[in-house]
Biopython code that builds the backbone (N, CA, C, O; Angstrom):
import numpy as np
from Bio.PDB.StructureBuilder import StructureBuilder

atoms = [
    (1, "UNK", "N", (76.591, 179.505, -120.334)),
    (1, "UNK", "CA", (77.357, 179.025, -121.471)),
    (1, "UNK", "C", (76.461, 178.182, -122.374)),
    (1, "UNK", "O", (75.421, 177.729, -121.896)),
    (2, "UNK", "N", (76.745, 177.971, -123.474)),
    (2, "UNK", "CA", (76.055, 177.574, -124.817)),
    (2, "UNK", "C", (76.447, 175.984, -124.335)),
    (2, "UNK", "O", (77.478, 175.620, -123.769)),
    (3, "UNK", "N", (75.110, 175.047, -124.809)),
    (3, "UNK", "CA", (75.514, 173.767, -124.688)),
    (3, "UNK", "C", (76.218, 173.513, -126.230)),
    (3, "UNK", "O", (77.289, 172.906, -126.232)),
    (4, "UNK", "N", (75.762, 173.872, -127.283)),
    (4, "UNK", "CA", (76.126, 173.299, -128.392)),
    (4, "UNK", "C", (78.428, 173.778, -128.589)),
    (4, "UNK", "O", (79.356, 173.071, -128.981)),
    (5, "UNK", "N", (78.392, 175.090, -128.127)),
    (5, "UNK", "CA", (80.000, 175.486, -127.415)),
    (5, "UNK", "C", (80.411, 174.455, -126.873)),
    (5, "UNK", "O", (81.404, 173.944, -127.392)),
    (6, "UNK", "N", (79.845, 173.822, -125.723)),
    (6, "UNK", "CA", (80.098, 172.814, -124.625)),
    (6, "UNK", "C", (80.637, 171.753, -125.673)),
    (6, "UNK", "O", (81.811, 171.562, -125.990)),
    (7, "UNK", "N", (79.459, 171.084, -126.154)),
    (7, "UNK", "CA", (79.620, 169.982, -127.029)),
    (7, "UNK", "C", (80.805, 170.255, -127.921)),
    (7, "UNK", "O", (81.760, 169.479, -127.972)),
    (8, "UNK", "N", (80.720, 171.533, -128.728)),
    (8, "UNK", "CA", (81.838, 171.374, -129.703)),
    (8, "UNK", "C", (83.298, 171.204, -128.995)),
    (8, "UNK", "O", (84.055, 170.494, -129.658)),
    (9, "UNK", "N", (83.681, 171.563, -128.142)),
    (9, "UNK", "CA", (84.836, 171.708, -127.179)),
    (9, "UNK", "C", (84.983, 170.079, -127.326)),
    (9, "UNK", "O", (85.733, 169.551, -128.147)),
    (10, "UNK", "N", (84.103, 169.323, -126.347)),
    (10, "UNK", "CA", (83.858, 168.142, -125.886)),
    (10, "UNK", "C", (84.356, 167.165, -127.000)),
    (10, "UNK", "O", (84.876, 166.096, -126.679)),
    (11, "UNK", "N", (84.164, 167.603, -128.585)),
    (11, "UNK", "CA", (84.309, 166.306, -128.915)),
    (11, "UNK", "C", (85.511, 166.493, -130.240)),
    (11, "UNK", "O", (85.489, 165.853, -131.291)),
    (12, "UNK", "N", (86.364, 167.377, -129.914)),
    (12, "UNK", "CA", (87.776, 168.129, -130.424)),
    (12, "UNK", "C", (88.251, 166.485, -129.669)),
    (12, "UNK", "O", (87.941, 166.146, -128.527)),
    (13, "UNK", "N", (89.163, 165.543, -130.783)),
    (13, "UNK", "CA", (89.969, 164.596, -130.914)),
    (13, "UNK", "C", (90.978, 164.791, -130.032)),
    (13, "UNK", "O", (91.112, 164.113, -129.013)),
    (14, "UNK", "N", (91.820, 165.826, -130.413)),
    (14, "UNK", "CA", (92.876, 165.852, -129.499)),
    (14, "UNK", "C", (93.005, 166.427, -128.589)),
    (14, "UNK", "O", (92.439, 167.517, -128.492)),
    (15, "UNK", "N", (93.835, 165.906, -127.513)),
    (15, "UNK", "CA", (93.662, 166.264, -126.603)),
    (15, "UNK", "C", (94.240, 167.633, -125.875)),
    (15, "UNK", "O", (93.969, 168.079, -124.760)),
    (16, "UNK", "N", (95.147, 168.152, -126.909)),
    (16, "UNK", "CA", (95.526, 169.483, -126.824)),
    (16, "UNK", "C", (95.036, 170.422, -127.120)),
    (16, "UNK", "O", (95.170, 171.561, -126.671)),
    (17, "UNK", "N", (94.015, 169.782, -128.419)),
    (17, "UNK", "CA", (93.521, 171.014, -128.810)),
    (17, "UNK", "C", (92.131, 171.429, -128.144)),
    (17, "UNK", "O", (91.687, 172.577, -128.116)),
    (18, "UNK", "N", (91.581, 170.397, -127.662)),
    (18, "UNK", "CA", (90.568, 170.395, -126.436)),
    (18, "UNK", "C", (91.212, 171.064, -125.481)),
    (18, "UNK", "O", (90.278, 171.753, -125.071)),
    (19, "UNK", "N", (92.039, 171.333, -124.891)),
    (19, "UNK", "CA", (92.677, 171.708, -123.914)),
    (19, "UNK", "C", (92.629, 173.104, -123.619)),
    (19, "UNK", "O", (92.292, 173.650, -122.568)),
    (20, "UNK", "N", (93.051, 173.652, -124.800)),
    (20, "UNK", "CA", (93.463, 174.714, -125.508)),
    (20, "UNK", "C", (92.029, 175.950, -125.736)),
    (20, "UNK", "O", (92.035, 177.178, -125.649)),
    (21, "UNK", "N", (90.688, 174.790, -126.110)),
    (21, "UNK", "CA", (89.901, 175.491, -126.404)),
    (21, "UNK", "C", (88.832, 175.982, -125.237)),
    (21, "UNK", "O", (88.095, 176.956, -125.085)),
    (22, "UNK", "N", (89.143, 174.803, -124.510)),
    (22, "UNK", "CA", (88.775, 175.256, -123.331)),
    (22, "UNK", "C", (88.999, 176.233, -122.080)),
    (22, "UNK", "O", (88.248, 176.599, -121.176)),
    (23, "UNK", "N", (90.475, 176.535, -122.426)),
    (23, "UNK", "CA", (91.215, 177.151, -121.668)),
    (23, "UNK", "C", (90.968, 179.087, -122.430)),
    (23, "UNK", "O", (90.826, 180.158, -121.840)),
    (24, "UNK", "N", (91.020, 178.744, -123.925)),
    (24, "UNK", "CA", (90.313, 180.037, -124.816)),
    (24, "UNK", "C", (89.122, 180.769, -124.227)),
    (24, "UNK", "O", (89.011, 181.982, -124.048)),
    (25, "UNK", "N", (88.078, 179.608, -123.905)),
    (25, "UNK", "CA", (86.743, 179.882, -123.715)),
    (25, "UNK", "C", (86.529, 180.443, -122.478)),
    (25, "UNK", "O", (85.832, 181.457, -122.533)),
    (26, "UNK", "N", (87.025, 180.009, -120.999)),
    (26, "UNK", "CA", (87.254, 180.236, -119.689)),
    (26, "UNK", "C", (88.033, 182.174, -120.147)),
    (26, "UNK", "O", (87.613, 183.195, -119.603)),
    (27, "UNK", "N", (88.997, 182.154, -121.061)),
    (27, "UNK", "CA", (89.871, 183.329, -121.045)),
    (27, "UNK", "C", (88.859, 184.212, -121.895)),
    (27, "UNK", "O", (88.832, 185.364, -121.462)),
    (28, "UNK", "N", (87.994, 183.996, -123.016)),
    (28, "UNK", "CA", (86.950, 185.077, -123.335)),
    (28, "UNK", "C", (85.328, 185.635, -122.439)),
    (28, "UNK", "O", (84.612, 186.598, -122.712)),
    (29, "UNK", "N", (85.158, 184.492, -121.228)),
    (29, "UNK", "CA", (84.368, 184.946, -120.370)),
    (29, "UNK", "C", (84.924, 185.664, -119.416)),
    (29, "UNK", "O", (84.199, 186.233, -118.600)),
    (30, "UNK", "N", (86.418, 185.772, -119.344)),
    (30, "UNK", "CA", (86.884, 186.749, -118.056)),
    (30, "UNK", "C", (86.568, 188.345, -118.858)),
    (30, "UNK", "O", (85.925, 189.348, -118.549)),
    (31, "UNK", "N", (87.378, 187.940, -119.992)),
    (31, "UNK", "CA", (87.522, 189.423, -120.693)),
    (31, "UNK", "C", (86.052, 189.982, -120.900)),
    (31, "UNK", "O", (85.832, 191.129, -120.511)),
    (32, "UNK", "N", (85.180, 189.355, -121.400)),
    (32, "UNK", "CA", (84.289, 189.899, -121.607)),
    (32, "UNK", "C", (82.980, 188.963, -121.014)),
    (32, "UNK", "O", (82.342, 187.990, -121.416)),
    (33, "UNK", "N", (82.975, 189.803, -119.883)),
    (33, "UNK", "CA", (81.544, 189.021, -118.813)),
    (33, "UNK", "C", (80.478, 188.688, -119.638)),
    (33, "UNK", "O", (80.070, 187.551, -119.878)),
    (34, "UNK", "N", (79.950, 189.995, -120.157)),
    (34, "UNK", "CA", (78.824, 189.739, -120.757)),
    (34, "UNK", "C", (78.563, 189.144, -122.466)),
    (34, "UNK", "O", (77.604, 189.276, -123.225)),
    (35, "UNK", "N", (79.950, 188.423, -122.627)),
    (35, "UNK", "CA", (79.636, 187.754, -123.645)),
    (35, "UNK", "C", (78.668, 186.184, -123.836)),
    (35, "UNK", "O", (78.597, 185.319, -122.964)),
    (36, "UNK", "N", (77.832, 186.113, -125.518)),
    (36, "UNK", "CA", (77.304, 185.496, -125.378)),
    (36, "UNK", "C", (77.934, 184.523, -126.689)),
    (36, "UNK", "O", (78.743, 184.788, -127.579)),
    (37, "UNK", "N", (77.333, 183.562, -126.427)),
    (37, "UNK", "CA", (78.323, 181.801, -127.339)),
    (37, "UNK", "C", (76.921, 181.807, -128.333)),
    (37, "UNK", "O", (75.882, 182.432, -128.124)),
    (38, "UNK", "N", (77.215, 180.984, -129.380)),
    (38, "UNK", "CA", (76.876, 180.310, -130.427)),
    (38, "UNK", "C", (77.241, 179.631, -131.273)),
    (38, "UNK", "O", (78.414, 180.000, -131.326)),
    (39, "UNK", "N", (77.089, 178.485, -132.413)),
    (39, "UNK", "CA", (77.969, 178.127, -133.069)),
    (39, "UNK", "C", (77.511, 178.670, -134.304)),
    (39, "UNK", "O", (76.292, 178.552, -134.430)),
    (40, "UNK", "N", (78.021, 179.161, -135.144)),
    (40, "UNK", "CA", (77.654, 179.267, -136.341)),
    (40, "UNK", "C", (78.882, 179.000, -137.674)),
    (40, "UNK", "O", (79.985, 179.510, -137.474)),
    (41, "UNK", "N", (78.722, 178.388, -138.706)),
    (41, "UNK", "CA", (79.382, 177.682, -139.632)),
    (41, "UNK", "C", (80.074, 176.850, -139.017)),
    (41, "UNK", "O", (81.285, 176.872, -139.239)),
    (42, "UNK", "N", (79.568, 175.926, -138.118)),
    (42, "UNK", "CA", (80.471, 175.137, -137.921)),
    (42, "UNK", "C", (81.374, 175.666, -136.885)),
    (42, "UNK", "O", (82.497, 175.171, -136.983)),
    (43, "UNK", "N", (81.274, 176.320, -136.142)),
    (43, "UNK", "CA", (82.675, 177.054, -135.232)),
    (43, "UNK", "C", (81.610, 177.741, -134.443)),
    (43, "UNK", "O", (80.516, 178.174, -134.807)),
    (44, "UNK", "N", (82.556, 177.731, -132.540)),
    (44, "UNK", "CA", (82.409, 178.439, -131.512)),
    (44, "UNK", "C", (82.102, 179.860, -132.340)),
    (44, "UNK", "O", (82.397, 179.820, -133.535)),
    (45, "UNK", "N", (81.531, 181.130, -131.827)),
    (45, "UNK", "CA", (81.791, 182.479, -131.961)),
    (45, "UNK", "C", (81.038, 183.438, -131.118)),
    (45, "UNK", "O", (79.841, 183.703, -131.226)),
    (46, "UNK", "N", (82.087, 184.043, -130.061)),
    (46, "UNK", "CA", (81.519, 184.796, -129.171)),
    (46, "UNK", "C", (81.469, 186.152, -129.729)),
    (46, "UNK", "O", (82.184, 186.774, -130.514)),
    (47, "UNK", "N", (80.105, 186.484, -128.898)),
    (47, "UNK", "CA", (79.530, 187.778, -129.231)),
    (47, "UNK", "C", (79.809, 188.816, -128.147)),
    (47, "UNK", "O", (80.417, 188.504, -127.123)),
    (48, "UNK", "N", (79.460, 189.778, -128.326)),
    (48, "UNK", "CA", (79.086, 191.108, -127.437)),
    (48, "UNK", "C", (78.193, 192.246, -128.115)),
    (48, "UNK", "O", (78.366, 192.934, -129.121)),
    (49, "UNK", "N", (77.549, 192.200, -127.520)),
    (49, "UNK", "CA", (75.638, 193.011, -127.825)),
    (49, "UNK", "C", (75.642, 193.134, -129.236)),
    (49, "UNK", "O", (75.496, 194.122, -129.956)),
    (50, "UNK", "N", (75.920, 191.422, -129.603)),
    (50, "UNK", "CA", (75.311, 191.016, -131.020)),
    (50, "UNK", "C", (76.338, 191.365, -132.074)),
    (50, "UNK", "O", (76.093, 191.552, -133.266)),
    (51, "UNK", "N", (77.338, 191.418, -131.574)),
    (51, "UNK", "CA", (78.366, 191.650, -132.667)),
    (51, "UNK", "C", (79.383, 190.542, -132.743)),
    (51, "UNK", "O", (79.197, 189.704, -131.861)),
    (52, "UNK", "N", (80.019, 190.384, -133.238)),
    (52, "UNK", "CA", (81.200, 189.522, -133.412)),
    (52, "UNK", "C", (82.336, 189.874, -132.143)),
    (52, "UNK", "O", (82.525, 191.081, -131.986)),
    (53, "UNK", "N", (82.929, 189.167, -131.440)),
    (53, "UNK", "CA", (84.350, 189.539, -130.653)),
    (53, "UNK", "C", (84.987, 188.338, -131.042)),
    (53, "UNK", "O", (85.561, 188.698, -132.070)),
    (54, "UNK", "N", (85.142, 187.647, -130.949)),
    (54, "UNK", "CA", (85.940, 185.971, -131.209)),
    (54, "UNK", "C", (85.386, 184.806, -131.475)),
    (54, "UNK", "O", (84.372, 184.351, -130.946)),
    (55, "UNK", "N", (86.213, 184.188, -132.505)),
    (55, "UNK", "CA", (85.682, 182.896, -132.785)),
    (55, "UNK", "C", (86.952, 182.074, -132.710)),
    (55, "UNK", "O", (88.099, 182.513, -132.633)),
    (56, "UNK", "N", (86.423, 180.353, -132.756)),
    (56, "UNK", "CA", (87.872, 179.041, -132.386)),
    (56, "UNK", "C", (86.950, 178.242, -133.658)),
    (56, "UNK", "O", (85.837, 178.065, -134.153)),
    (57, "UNK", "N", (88.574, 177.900, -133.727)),
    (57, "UNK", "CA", (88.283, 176.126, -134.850)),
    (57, "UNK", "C", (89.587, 175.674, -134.155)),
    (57, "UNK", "O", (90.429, 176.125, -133.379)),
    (58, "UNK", "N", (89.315, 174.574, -134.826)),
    (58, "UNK", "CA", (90.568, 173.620, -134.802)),
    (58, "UNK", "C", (90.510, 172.980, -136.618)),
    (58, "UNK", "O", (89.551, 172.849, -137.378)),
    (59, "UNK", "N", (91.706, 172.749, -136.770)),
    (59, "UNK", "CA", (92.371, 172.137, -138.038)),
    (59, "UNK", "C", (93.274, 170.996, -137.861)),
    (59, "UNK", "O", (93.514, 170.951, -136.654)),
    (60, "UNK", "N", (93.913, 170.024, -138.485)),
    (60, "UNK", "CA", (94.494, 169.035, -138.164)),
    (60, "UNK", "C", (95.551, 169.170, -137.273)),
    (60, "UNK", "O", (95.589, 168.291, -136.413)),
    (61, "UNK", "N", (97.036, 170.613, -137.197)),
    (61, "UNK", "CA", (97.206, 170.874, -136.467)),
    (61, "UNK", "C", (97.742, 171.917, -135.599)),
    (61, "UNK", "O", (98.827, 171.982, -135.020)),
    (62, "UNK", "N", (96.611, 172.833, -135.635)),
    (62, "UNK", "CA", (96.376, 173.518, -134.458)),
    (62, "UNK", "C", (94.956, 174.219, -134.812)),
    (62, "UNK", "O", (94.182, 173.958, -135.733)),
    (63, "UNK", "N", (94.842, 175.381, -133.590)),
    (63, "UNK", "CA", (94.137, 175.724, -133.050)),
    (63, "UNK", "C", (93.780, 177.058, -133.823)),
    (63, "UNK", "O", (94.805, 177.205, -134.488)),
    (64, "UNK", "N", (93.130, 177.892, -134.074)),
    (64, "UNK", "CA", (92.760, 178.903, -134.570)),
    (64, "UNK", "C", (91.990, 180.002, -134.022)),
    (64, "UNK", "O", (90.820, 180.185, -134.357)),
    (65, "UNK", "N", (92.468, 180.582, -133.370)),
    (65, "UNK", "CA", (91.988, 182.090, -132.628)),
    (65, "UNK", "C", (91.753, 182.964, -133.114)),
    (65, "UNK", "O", (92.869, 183.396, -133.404)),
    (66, "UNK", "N", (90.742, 183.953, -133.633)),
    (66, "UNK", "CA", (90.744, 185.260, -133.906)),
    (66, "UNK", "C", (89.993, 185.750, -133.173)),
    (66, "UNK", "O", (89.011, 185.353, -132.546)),
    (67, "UNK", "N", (90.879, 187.315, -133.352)),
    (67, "UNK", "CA", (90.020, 188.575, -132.364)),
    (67, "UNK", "C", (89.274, 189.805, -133.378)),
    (67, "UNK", "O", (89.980, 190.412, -134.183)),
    (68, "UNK", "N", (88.302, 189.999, -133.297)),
    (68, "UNK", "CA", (87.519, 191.066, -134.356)),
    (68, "UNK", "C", (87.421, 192.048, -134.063)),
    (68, "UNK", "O", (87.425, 191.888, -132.843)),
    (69, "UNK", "N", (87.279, 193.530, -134.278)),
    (69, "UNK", "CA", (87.131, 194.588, -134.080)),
    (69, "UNK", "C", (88.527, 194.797, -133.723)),
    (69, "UNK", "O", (88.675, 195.275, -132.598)),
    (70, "UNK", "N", (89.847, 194.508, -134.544)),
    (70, "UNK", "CA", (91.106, 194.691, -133.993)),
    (70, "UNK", "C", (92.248, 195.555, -134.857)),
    (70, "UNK", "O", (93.399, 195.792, -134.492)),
    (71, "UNK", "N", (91.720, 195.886, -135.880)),
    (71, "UNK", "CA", (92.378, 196.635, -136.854)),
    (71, "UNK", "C", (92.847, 198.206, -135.945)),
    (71, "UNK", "O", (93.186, 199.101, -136.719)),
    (72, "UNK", "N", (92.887, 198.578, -134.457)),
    (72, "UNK", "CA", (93.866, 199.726, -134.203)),
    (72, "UNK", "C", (94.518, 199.095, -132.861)),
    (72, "UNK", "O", (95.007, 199.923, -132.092)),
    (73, "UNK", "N", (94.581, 197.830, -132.513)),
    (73, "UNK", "CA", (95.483, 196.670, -131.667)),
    (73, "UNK", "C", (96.788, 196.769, -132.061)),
    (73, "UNK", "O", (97.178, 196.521, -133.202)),
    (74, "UNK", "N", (97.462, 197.118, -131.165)),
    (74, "UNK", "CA", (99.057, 197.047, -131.398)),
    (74, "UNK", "C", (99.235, 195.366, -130.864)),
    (74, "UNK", "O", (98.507, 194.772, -130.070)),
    (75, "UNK", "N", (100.202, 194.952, -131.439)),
    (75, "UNK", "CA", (99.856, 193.421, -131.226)),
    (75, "UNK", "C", (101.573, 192.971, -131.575)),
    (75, "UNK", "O", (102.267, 193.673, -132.310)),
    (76, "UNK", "N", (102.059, 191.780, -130.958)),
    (76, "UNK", "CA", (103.877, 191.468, -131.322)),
    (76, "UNK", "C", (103.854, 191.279, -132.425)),
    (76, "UNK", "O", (102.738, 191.093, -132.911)),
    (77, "UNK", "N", (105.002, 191.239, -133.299)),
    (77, "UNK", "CA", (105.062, 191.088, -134.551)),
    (77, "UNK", "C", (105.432, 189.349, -134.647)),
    (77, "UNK", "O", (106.371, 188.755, -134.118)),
    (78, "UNK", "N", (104.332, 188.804, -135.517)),
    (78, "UNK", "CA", (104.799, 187.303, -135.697)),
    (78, "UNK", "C", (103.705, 186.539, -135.147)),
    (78, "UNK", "O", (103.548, 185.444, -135.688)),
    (79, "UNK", "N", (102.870, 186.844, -134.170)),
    (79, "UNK", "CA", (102.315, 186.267, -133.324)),
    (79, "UNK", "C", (100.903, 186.023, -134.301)),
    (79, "UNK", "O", (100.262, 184.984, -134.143)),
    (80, "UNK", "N", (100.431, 187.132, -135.402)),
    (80, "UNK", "CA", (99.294, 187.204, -135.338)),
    (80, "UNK", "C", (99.328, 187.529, -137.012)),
    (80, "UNK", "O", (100.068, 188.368, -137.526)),
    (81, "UNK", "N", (98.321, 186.639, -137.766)),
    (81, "UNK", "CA", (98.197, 186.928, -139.003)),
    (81, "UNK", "C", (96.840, 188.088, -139.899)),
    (81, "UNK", "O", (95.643, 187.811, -139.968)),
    (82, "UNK", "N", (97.385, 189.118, -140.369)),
    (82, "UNK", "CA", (96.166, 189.703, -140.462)),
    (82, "UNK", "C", (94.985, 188.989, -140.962)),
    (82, "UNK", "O", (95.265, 188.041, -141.695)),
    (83, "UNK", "N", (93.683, 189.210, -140.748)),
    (83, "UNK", "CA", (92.790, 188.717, -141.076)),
    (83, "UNK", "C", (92.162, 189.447, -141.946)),
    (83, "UNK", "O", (92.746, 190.511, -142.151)),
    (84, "UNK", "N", (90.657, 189.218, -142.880)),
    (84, "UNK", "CA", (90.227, 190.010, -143.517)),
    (84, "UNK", "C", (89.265, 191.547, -142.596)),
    (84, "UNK", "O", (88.614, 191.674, -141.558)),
    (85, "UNK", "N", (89.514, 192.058, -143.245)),
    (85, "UNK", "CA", (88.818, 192.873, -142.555)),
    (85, "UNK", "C", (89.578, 193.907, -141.084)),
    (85, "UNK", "O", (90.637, 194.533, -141.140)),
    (86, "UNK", "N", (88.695, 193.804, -139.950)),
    (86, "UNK", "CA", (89.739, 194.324, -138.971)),
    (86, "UNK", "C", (89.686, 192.762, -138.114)),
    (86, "UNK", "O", (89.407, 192.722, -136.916)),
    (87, "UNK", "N", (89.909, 191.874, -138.691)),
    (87, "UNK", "CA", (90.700, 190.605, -137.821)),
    (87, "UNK", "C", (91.843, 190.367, -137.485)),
    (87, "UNK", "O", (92.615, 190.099, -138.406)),
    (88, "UNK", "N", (92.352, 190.369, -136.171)),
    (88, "UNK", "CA", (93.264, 189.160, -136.373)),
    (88, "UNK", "C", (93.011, 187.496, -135.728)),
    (88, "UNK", "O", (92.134, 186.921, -135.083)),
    (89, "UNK", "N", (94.163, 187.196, -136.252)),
    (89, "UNK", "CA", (93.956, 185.365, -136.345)),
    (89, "UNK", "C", (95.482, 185.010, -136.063)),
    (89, "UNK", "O", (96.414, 185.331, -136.801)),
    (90, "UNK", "N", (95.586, 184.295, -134.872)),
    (90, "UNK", "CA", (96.479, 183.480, -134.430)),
    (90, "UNK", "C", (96.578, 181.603, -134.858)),
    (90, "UNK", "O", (95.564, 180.915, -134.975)),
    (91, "UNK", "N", (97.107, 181.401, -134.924)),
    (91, "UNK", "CA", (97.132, 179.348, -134.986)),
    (91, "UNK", "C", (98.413, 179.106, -133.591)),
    (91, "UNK", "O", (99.554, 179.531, -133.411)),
    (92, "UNK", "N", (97.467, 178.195, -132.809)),
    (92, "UNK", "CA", (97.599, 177.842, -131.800)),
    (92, "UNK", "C", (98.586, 176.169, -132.128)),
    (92, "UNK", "O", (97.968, 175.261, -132.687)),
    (93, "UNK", "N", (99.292, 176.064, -131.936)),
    (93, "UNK", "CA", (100.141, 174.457, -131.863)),
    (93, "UNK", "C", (100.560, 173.804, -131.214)),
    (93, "UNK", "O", (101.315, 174.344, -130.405)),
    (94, "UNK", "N", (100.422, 172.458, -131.100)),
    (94, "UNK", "CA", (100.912, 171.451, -129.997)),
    (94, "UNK", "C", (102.347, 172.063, -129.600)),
    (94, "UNK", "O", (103.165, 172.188, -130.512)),
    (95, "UNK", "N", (102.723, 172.477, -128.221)),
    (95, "UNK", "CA", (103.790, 172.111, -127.621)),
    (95, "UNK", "C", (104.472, 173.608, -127.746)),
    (95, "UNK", "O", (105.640, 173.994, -127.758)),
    (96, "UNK", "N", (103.143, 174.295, -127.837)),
    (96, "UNK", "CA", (103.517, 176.065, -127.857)),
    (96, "UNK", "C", (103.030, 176.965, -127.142)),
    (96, "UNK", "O", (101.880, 177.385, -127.273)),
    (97, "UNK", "N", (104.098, 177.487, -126.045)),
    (97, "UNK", "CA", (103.021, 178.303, -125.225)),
    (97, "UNK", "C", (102.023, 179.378, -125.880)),
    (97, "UNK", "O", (102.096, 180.115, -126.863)),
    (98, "UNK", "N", (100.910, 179.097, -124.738)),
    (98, "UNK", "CA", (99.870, 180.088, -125.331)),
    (98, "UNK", "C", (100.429, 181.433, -124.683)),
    (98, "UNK", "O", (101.381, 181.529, -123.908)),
    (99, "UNK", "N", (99.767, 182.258, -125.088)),
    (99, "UNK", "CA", (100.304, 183.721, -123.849)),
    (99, "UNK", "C", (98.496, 184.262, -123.976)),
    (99, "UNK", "O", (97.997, 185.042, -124.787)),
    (100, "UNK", "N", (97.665, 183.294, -122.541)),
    (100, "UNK", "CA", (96.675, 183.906, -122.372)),
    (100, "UNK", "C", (96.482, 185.019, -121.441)),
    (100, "UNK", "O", (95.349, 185.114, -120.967)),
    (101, "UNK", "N", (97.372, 185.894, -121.076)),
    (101, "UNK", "CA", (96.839, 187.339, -120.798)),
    (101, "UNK", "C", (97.087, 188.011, -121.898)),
    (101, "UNK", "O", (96.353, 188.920, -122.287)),
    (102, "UNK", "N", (98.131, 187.635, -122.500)),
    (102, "UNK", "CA", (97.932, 188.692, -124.134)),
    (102, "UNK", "C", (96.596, 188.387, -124.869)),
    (102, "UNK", "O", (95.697, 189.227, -124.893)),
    (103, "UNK", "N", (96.459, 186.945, -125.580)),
    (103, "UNK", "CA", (94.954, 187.620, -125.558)),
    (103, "UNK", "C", (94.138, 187.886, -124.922)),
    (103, "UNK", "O", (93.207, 188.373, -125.564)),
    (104, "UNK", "N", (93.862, 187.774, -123.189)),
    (104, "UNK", "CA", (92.918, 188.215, -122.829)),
    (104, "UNK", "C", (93.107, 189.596, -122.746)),
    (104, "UNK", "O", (92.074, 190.259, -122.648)),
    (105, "UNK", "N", (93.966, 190.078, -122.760)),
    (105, "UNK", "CA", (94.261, 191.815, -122.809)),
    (105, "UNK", "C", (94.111, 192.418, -124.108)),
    (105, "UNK", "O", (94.401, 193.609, -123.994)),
    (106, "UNK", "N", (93.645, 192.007, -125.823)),
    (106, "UNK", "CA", (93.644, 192.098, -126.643)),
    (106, "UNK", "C", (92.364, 192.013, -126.827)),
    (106, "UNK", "O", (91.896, 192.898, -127.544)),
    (107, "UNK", "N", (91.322, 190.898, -126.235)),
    (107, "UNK", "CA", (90.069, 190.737, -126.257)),
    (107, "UNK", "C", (89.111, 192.086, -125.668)),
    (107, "UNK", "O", (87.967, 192.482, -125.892)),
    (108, "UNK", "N", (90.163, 192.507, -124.860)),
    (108, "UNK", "CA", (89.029, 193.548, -123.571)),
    (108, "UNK", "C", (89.122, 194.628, -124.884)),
    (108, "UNK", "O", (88.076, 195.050, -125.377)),
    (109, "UNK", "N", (90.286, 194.995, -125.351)),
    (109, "UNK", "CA", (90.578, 196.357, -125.768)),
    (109, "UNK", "C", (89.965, 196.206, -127.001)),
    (109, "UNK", "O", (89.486, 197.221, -127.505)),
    (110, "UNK", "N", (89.874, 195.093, -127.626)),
    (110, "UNK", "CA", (88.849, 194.675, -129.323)),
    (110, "UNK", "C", (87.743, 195.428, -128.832)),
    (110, "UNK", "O", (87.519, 196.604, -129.119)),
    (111, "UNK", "N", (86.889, 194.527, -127.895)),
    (111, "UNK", "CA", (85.581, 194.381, -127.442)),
    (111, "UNK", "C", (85.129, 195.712, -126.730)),
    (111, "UNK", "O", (84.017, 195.813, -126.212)),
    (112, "UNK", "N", (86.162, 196.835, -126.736)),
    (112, "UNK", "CA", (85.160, 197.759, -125.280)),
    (112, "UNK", "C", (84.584, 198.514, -126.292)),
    (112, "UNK", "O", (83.850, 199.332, -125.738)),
    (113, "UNK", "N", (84.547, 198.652, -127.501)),
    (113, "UNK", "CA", (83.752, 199.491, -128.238)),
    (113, "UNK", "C", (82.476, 198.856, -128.877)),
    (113, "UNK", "O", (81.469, 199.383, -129.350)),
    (114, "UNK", "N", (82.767, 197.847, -128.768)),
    (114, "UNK", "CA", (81.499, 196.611, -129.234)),
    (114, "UNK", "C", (79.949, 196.585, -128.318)),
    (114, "UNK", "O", (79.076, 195.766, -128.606)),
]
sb = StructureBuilder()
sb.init_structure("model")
sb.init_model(0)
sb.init_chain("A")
sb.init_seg("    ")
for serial, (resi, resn, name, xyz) in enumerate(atoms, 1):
    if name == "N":
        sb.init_residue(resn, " ", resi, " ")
    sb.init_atom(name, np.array(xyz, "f"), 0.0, 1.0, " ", f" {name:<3s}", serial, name[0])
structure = sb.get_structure()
C-alpha cells in the first residue's frame, strides 16, 4: 500500500469519513488484488495495469466514490450519479449505510477488462 494513501486516509478530520475511507480502501484491494495506489490531484486513485479503476475524496459532507470503466454496469437506480465519461460516482454520508459488496461487486466487473 501507498504511504502517501496511508497518510491521506490518516488525516481526513472526521471521523466517519476516515472510517469510511478506510473501509473503501480494504474493499478495492479485495476486488482487485493487483491494484496499485497513488495520489494524484490531490485524491487517493487506484489503478490496474496503469489505468484508472477508482478514486476517494472527501468534501465537507461526505464521501465521494467513483468507479471507472463503468459505462455497461447495471447499477440501482439512485444510488449512483453519472459521471463524465464511463464514470460512476456515488457520495457517501454520515449515518448512511454503505453497501460494500455492491461496490465491491461493481469494482471486479469495472476492472476485469482493465
Amino acid at each position: 500500500m501507498n504511504q502517501e494513501v496511508t497518510d491521506y486516509i490518516a488525516q481526513i478530520k472526521l471521523p466517519w469519513q476516515s472510517e469510511i475511507g478506510s473501509k473503501l480502501r480494504e474493499v478495492i484491494h479485495e476486488a482487485i488484488p493487483e491494484v496499485a495506489e497513488r495520489i494524484q490531484y490531490g485524491k487517493p486513485h487506484f489503478l490496474k495495469n496503469g489505468k484508472y479503476a477508482a478514486v476517494l475524496s472527501t468534501a465537507k459532507g461526505w464521501v465521494s466514490f467513483s468507479i471507472f470503466n463503468a459505462a455497461a454496469l447495471e447499477v440501482p437506480e439512485g444510488q449512483f450519479e453519472a459521471g463524465s465519461g464511463d464514470r460512476l460516482t456515488t457520495k457517501l454520508t454520515e449515518g448512511k449505510a454503505v453497501d460494500y459488496e455492491l461496490l465491491s461487486t461493481l469494482l471486479k466487473q469495472a476492472s476485469a477488462a482493465l
